[in-house]
VOGU-3710 file (C-alpha; in Angstrom, 3 decimals, decimal comma):
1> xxxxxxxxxx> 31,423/-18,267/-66,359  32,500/-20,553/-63,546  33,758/-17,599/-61,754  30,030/-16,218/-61,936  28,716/-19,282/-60,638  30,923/-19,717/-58,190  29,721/-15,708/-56,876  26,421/-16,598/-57,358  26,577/-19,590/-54,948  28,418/-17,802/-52,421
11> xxxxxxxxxx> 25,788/-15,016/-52,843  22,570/-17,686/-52,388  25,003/-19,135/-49,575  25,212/-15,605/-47,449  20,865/-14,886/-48,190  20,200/-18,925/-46,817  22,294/-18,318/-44,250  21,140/-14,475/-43,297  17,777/-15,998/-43,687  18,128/-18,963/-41,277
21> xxxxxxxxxx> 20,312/-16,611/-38,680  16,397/-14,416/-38,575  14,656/-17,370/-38,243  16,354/-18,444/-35,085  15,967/-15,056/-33,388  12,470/-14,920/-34,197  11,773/-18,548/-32,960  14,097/-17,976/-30,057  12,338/-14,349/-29,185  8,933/-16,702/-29,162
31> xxxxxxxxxx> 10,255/-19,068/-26,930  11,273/-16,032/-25,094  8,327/-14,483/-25,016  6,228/-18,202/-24,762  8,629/-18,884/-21,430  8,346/-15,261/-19,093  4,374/-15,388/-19,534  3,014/-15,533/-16,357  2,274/-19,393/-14,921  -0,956/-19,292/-12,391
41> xxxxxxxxxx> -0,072/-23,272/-11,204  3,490/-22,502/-10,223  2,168/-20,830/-6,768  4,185/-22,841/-3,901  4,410/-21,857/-0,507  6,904/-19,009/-0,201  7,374/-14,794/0,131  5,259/-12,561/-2,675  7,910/-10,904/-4,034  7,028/-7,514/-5,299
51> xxxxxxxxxx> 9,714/-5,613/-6,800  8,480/-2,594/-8,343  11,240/-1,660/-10,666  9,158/1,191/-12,379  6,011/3,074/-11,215  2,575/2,979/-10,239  -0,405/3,941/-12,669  -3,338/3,804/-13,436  -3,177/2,357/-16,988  0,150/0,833/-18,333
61> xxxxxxxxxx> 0,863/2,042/-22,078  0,886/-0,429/-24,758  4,425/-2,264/-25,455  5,695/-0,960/-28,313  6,114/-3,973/-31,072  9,439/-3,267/-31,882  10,975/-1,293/-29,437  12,882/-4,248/-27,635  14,954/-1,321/-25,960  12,109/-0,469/-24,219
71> xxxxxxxxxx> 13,097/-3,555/-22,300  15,480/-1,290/-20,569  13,255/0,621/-19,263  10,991/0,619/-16,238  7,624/-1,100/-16,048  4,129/0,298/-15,219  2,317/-1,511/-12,488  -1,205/-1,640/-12,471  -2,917/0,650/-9,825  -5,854/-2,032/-9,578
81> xxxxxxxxxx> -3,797/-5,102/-10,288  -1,136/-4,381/-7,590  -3,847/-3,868/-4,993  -5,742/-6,761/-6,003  -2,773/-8,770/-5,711  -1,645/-7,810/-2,330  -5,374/-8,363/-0,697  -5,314/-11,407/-2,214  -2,085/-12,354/-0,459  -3,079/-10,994/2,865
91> xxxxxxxxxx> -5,396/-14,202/3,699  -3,915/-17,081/1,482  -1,930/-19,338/3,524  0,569/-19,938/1,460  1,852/-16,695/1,259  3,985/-16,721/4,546  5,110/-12,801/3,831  4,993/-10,022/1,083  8,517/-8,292/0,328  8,872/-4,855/-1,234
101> xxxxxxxxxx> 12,134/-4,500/-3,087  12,205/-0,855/-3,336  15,204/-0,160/-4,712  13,851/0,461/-9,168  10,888/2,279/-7,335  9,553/4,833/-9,597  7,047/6,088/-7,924  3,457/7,637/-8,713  1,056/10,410/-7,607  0,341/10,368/-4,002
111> xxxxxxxxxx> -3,368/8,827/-3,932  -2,131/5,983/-5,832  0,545/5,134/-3,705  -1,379/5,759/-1,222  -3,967/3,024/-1,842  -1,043/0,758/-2,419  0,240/1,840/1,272  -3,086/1,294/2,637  -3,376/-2,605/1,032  -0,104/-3,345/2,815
121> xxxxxxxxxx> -1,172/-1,911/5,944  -4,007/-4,377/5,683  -1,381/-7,658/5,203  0,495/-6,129/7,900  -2,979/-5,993/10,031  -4,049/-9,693/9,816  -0,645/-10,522/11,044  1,326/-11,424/8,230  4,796/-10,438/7,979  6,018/-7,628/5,063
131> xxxxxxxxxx> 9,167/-6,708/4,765  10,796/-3,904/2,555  14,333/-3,582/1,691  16,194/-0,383/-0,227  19,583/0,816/-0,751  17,516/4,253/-0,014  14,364/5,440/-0,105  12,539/8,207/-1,839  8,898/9,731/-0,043  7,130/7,496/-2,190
141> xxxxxxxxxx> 9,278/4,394/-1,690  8,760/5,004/2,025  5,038/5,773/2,023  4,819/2,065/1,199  7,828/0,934/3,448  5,994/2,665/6,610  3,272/0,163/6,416  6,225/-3,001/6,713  6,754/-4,472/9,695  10,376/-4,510/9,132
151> xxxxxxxxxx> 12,354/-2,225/7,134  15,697/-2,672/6,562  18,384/-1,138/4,175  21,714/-0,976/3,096  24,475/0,108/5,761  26,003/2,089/2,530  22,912/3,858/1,289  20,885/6,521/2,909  17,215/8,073/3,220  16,274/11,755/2,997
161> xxxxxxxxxx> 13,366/13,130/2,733  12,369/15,671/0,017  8,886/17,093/0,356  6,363/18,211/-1,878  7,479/20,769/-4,437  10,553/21,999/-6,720  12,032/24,175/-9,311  9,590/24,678/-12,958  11,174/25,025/-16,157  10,960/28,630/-17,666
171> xxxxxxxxxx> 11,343/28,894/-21,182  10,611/32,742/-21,418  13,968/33,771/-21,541  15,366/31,233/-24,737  11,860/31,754/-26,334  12,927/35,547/-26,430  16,480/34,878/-27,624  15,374/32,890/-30,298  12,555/35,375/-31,368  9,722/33,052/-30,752
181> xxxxxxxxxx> 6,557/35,126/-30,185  4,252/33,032/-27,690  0,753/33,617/-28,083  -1,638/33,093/-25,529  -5,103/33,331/-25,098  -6,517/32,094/-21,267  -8,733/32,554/-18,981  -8,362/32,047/-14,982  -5,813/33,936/-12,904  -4,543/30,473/-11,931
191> xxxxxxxxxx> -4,147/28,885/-15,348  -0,475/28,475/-14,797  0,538/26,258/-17,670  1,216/28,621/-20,010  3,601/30,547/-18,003  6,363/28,801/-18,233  6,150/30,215/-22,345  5,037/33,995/-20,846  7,380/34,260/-17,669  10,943/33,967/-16,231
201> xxxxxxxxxx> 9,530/32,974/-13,130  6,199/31,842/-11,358  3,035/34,344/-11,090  1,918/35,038/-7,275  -0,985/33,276/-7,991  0,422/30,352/-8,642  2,515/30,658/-6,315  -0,363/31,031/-3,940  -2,354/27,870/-5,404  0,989/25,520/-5,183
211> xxxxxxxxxx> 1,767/26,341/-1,772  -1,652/25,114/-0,484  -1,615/22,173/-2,409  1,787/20,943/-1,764  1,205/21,961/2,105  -1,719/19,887/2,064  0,175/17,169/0,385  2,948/16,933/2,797  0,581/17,413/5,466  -0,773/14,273/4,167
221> xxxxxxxxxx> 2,175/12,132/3,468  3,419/13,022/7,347  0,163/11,855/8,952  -0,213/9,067/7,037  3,429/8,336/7,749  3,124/8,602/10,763  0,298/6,726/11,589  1,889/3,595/9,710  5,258/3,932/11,636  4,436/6,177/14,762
231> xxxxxxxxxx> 8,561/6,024/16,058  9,609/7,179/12,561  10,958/10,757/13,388  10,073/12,118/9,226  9,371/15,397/10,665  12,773/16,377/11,881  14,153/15,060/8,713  12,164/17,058/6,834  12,582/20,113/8,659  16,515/19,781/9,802
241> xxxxxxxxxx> 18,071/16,439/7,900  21,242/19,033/8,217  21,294/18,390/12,058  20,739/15,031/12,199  22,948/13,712/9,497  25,524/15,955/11,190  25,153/14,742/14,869  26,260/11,176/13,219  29,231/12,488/11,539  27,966/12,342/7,993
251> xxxxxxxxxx> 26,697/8,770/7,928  23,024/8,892/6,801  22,528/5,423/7,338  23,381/5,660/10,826  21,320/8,960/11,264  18,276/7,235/9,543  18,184/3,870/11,900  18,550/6,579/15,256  15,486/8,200/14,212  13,617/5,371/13,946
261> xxxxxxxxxx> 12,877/5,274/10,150  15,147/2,207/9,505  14,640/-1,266/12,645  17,960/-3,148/10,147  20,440/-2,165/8,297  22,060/-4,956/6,038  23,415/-6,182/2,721  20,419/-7,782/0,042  21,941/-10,985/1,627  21,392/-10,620/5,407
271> xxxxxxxxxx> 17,754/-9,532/4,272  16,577/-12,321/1,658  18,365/-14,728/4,480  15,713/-13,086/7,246  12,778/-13,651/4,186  14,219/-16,987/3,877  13,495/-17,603/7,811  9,910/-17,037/7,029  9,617/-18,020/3,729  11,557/-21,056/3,028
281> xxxxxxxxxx> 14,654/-21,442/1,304  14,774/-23,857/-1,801  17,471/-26,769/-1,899  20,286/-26,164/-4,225  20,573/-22,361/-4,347  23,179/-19,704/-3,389  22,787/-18,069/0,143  20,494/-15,423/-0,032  17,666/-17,095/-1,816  14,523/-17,895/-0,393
291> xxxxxxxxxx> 10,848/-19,592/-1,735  9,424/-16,685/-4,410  5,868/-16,101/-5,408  6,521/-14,153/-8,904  3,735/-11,336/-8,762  2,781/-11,687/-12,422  2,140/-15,890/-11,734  0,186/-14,655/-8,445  -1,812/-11,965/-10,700  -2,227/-14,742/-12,544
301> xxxxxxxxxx> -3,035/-16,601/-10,398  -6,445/-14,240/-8,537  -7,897/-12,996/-11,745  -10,742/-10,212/-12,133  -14,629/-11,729/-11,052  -16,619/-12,331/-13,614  -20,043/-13,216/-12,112  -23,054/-11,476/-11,358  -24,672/-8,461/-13,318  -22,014/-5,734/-15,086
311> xxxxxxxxxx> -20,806/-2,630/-14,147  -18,948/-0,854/-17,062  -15,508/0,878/-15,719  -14,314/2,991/-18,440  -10,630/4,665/-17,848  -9,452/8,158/-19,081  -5,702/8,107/-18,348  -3,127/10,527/-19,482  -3,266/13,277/-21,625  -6,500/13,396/-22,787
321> xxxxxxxxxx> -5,518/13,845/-27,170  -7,656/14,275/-30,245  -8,348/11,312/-32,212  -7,537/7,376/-31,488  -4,504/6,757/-28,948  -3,017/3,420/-27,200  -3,627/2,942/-23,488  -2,040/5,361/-21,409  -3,072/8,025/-23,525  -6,790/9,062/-23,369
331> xxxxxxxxxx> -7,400/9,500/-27,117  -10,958/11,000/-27,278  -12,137/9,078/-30,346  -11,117/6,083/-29,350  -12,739/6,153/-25,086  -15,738/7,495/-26,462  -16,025/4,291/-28,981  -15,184/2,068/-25,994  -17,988/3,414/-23,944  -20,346/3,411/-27,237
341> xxxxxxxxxx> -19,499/0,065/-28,000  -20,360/-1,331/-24,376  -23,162/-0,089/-23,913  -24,297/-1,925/-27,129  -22,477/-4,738/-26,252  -21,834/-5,748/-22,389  -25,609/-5,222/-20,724  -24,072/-3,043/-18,441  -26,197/-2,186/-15,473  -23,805/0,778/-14,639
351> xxxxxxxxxx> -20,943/2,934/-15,636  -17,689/3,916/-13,414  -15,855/6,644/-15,171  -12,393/6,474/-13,706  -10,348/9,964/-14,068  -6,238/9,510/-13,826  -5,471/12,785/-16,158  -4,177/16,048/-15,852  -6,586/17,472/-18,659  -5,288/17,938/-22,459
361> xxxxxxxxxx> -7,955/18,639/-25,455  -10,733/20,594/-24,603  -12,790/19,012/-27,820  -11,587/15,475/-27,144  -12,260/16,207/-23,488  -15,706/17,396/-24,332  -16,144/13,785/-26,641  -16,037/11,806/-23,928  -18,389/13,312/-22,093  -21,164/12,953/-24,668
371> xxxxxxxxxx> -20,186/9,589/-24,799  -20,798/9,048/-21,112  -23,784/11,190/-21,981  -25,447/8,266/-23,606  -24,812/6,254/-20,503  -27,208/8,371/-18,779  -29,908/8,510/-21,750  -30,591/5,275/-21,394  -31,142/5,736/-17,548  -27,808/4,319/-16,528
381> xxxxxxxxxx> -26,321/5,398/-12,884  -23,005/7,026/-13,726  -20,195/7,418/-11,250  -17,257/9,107/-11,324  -13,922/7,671/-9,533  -11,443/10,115/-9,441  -7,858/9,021/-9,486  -4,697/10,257/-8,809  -5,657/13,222/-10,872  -8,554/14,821/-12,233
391> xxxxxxxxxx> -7,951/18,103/-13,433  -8,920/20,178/-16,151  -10,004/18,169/-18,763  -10,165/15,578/-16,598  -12,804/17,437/-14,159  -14,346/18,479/-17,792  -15,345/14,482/-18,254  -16,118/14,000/-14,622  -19,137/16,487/-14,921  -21,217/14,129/-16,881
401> xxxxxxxxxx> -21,057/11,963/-13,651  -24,008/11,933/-11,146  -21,477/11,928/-8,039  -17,827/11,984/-7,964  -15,569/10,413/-5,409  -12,317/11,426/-5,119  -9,060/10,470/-2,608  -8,278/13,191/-0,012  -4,864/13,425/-1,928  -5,934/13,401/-5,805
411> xxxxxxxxxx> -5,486/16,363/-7,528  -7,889/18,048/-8,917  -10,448/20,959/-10,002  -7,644/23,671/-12,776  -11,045/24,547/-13,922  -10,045/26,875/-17,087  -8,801/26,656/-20,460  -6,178/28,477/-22,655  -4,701/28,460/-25,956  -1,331/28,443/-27,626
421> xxxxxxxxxx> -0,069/29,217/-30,944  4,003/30,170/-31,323  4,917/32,135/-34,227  8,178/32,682/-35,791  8,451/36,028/-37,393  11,098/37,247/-35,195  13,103/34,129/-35,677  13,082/34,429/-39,255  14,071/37,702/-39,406  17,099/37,196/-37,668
431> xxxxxxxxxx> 18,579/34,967/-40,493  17,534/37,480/-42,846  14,018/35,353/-43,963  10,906/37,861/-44,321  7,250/37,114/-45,413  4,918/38,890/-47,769  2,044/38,451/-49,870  -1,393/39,255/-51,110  -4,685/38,798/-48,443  -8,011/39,221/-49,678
441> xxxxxxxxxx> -9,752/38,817/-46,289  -8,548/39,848/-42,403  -7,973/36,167/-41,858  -6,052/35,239/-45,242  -3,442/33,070/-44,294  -4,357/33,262/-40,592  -2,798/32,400/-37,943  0,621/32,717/-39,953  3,355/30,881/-38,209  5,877/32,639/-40,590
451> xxxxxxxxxx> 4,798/36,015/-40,127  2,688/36,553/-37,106  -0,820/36,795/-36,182  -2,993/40,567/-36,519  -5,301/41,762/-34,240  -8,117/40,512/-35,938  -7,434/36,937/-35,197  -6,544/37,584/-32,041  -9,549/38,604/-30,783  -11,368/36,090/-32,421
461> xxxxxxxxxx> -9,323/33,623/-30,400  -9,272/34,980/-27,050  -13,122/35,474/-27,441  -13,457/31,563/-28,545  -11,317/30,748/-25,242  -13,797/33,183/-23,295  -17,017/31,460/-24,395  -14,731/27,887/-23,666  -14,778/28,879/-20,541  -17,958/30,159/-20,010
471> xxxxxxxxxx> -19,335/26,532/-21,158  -16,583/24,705/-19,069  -18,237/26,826/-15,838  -21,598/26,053/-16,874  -21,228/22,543/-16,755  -19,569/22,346/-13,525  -22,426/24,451/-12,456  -25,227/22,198/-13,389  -23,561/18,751/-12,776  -22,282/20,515/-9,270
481> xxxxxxxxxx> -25,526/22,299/-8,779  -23,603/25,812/-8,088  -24,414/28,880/-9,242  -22,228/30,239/-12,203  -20,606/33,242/-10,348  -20,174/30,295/-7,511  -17,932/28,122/-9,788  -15,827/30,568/-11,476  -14,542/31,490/-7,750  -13,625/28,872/-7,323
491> xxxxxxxxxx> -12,068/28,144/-10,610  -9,957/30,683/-12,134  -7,575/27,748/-13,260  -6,920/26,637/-9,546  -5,622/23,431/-8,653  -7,444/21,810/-5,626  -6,355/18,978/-3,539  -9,268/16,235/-2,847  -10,090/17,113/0,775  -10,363/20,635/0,049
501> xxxxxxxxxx> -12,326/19,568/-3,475  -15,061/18,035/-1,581  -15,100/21,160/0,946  -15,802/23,377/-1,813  -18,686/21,116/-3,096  -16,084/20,171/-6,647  -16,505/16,235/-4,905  -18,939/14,271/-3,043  -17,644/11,308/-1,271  -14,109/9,686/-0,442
511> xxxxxxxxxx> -13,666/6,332/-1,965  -11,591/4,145/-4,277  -12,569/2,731/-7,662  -13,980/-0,111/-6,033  -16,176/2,171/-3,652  -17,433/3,788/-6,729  -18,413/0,458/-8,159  -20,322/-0,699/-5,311  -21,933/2,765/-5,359  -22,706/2,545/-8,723
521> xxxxxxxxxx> -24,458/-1,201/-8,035  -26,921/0,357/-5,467  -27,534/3,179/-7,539  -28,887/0,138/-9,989  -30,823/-1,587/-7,669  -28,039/-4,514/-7,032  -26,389/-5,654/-4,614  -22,699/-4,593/-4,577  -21,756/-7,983/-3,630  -23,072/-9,915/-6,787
531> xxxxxxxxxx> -21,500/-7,632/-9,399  -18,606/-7,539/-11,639  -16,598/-5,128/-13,010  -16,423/-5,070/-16,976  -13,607/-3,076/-17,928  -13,743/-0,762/-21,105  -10,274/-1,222/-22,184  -8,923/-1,830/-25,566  -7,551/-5,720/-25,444  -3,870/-5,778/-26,551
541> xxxxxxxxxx> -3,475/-7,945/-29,664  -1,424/-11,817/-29,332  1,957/-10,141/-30,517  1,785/-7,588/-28,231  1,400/-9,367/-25,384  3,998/-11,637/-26,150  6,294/-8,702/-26,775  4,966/-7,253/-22,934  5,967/-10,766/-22,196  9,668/-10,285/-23,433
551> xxxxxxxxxx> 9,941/-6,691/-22,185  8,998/-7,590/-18,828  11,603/-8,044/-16,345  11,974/-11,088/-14,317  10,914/-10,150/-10,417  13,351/-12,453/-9,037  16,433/-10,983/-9,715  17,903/-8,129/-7,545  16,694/-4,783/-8,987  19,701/-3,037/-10,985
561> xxxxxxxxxx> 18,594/0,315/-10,301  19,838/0,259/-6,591  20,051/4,234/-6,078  21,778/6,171/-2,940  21,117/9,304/-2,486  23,357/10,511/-4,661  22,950/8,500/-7,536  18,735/9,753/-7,017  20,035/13,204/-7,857  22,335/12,521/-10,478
571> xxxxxxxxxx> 19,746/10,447/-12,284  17,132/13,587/-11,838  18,891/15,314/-14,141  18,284/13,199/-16,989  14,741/13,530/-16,464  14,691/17,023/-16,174  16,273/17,124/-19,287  13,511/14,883/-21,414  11,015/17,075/-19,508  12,128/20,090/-21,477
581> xxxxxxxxxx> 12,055/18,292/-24,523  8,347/16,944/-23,605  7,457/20,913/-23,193  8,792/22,021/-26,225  6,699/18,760/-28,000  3,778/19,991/-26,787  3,743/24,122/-27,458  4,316/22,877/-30,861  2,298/19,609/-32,126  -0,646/19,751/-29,061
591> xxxxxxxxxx> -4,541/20,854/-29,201  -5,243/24,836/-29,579  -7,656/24,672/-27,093  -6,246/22,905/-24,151  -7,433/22,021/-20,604  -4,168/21,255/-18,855  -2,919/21,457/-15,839  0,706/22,529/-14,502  1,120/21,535/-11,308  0,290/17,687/-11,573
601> xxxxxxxxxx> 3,149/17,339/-13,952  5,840/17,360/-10,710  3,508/15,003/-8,697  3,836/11,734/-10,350  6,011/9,039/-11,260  9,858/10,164/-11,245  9,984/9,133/-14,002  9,343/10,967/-17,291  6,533/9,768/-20,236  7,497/7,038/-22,662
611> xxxxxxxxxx> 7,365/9,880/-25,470  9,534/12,086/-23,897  11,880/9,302/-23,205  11,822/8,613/-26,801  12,185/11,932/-28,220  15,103/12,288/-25,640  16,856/9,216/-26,764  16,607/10,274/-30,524  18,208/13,631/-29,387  21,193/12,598/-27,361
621> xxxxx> 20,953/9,566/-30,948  21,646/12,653/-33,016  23,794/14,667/-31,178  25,913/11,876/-30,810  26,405/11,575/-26,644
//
């Protein structure tokens, strides 16, 4: 009996203690959490530090509660937030410079690092010093840089320039090898997304539509390049990098500060000492260290206005998905409740519908609209600010809009639908598994996944994608005021770029989101001046903000994803690889009927979506690498 006692102590012993050991991790992850949120009164006199470890969009996705690996991985900015911050800093005095530390860069489609570009080019206007600093930089890391009036980097890195375009997946040839039978049903000679399920290689057609719109996007990047850094020489090292890396013997450092795209080359050091000349340099610190402004405390710090009448800016980001989805994701249910619920709630004046998606559900795309709808049936000006992106679905929602603006570089138009539905009769068969049974009707047990679909439901599908499309033209037609035979010329599935969007009558006006807002004021009858932008956004809960909190990594420190230019390519391939593993998520868990659109997939962040990071990490989990 003792002895049992004696166990059962030591057993209460290890629970108190187990129990206590959680307790202080919690409390400690508060404190945590409590300590890195962002402190508005700490702004001193010193450099803005941004270091954009991660990418540029237009709507961060929620932290996940408990996914404190995610802490690992890199962080959304803001499209709005960044900019806001950076004109902010541009006439407060005691910002003495704004630093880019370029070196976690993750990019972001071209119009929205473009608008980025074009705040610092402001700073840089009014006089005050910006300085960037990489080991090397990729074309979106220097589309920002350009605007700097110093850039410096590190004597061992090196900068090449890759251009617009690259190498598609293909999945034809493993879909046939493992007897997958890939149905399809589209319309639009251009609707290239399903082909990488159909073909070994790209159609001529899109072919045709990608080399316009990547010419016009490098056209683009050069010009504006150029424009921001005249000296640079970008286009002889995009044409013949060969040559000029060669002439200095292999050392693309070198090569890079002869042509002008580098005025220093130096260690972190020798740069945060030159901040530190401008900036300050606090008492008590290692060399190197100069006065910081932390950009979340400076966010902070300039929050959104709040006075004056309401304009409601509602955001469809990301795939556009059936149902209720977290920011970053454009769940139909849950945007079109958003807009519902402020125009019954927020006395809105106005509504902005802001477009950052490459298309996805053609039913949730089509419940957004009649949300917006309701907008205009109570006599509500409606503006649509395209993003980044605006295509397919996307352009779908945008044609409930009474004028769009759009960037000269967002992507848009892939007017067109299609549907996919993989079966696996062939697969089966080859480990000996057949299917059989009794139908009483031509669609019994239709479309069968195990055994194939028959012609019957074919044509019923292909016909359903036909009158899709049909409606998907008429709408552009009236909201565009084309004729019919007009739009489907023009839309066939073809990606457009923005300039040649508006040329084609797809856009009306250039402008940014806050263009569209002041647009959207006059439409109303206001002045654009004494207005305020009410945001449509689901509000993150306490505990997730405090986990965002915890996640977030601290600005000051050096970035410790420094990249050369070999390390970029290396680290490609892991992305490539959670790309294939996004594609095969989607041909078998996404909408039927999809509005999608290829091409904007290879445009954006380098980086890869949270969910195909995750599905990646549980593979390489499983597999055991």
């Amino acid at each position: 009996m003792k002895l049992l006692r004696g166990a059962w102590k030591l057993l209460v012993g290890i629970k108190d203690a187990l129990v206590l050991i959680a307790m202080l991790l919690f409390f400690g992850a508060l404190f945590a959490a409590l300590s890195a949120r962002p402190n508005p009164t700490a702004i001193k006199d010193g450099a803005l530090l941004l270091a954009l470890d991660g990418s540029i969009v237009e709507q961060p996705a929620e932290a996940q509660t408990f996914d404190f690996g995610g802490a690992n991985r890199p962080r959304e900015y803001r499209l709005r937030d960044l900019v806001r911050a950076i004109d902010a800093a541009r006439d407060d005095k005691r910002v003495k410079a704004v630093v880019l530390d370029l070196d976690g860069f993750g990019g972001g489609y071209p119009a929205a690092v473009s608008e980025v570009a074009s705040a610092l080019g402001r700073v840089r206007a009014a006089g005050k010093p910006v300085l960037s600093y990489a080991t090397s930089y990729t074309d979106s890391a220097y589309r920002l840089a350009a605007n700097a009036s110093e850039i410096w980097m590190d004597p061992m890195g090196g900068t090449l320039f890759m251009g617009s375009g690259g190498s598609q997946l293909y999945y034809k040839g493993l879909i046939d090898k493992l007897g997958v039978n890939v149905h399809v049903y589209r319309v639009g000679k251009f609707k290239s997304f399903v082909e990488p399920y159909t073909r070994t290689d790209q159609s001529p057609e899109a072919r045709e539509a990608s080399l316009a719109l990547y010419g016009s996007l490098k056209e683009d990047w050069q010009q504006a390049v150029g424009k921001a850094r005249p000296k640079a020489q970008t286009a002889a090292f995009l044409a013949t990098p060969a040559a000029l890396v060669g002439a200095t013997n292999g050392d693309i450092a070198k090569a890079n500060l002869s042509a002008g795209l580098i005025d220093k080359l130096g260690s972190r050091t020798d740069f945060n000492q030159r901040v530190a000349e401008l900036a300050g340099a606090p008492s008590g610190k290692p060399v190197g260290s100069f006065n910081t402004i932390h950009y979340d405390d400076y966010l902070a710090a300039n929050p959104l206005q709040t006075g004056g009448d309401a304009i409601g800016v509602v955001t469809v980001a990301g795939d556009i998905v059936d149902g209720k989805a977290n920011p970053g994701t454009a769940g139909g249910d849950t945007i079109a409740k958003l807009v519902l619920d402020g125009l019954a709630e927020k006395k809105l004046k106005g509504l902005v519908v802001r477009i950052d998606s490459p298309g996805g559900s053609a039913l949730a795309s089509e419940t957004i609209r009649r949300a917006i709808l309701e907008a205009k049936a109570q006599k509500l000006p409606i503006v649509v600010s395209m993003g980044s992106v605006a295509a397919s679905g996307g352009y779908w929602v945008a044609t409930a809009g009474d004028t769009i603006f759009a960037e000269p570089n967002t992507i848009t138009g892939s007017i067109g639908i299609f549907g996919i539905i993989p079966t696996f009769e062939n697969s089966l068969k080859k480990i000996g598994i057949t299917t059989d049974g009794v139908k009483t009707a031509p669609l019994s047990g239709q479309p069968d996944v195990f055994g194939g679909t028959n012609p019957e439901v074919d044509a019923i599908l292909q016909a359903g994608i036909e009158h899709g499309y049909r409606e998907f033209i008429d709408r552009v037609a009236a909201a565009r005021k084309l004729t019919p035979q007009r739009v489907d010329e023009i839309a066939q599935g073809r990606v457009w770029d923005g300039g040649t969007a508006r040329q084609i009558g797809l856009v009306d006006r250039f402008g940014t989101l806050k263009d569209a807002i002041a647009e959207t004021a006059r439409r109303a009858g206001l002045d654009p001046t004494k207005v305020h932008a009410e945001y449509l956004e689901k509000k993150p809960g306490w505990f997730v903000q405090l986990i965002g909190d915890f996640m977030r990594r601290d600005d000051d420190e050096e970035s410790d994803q420094a990249h050369d230019v070999f390390s970029r390519v290396a680290a490609e391939r892991r992305d490539v690889f959670a790309q294939a593993l996004g594609d095969a998520r989607r041909l078998a868990t996404g909408a039927a009927v999809q509005a999608r659109c290829l091409e904007c997939a290879g445009l954006g962040a380098a980086t890869p979506s949270r969910a195909d990071v995750r599905l990646m990490d549980l593979v390489i989990a499983r597999l055991g690498l």
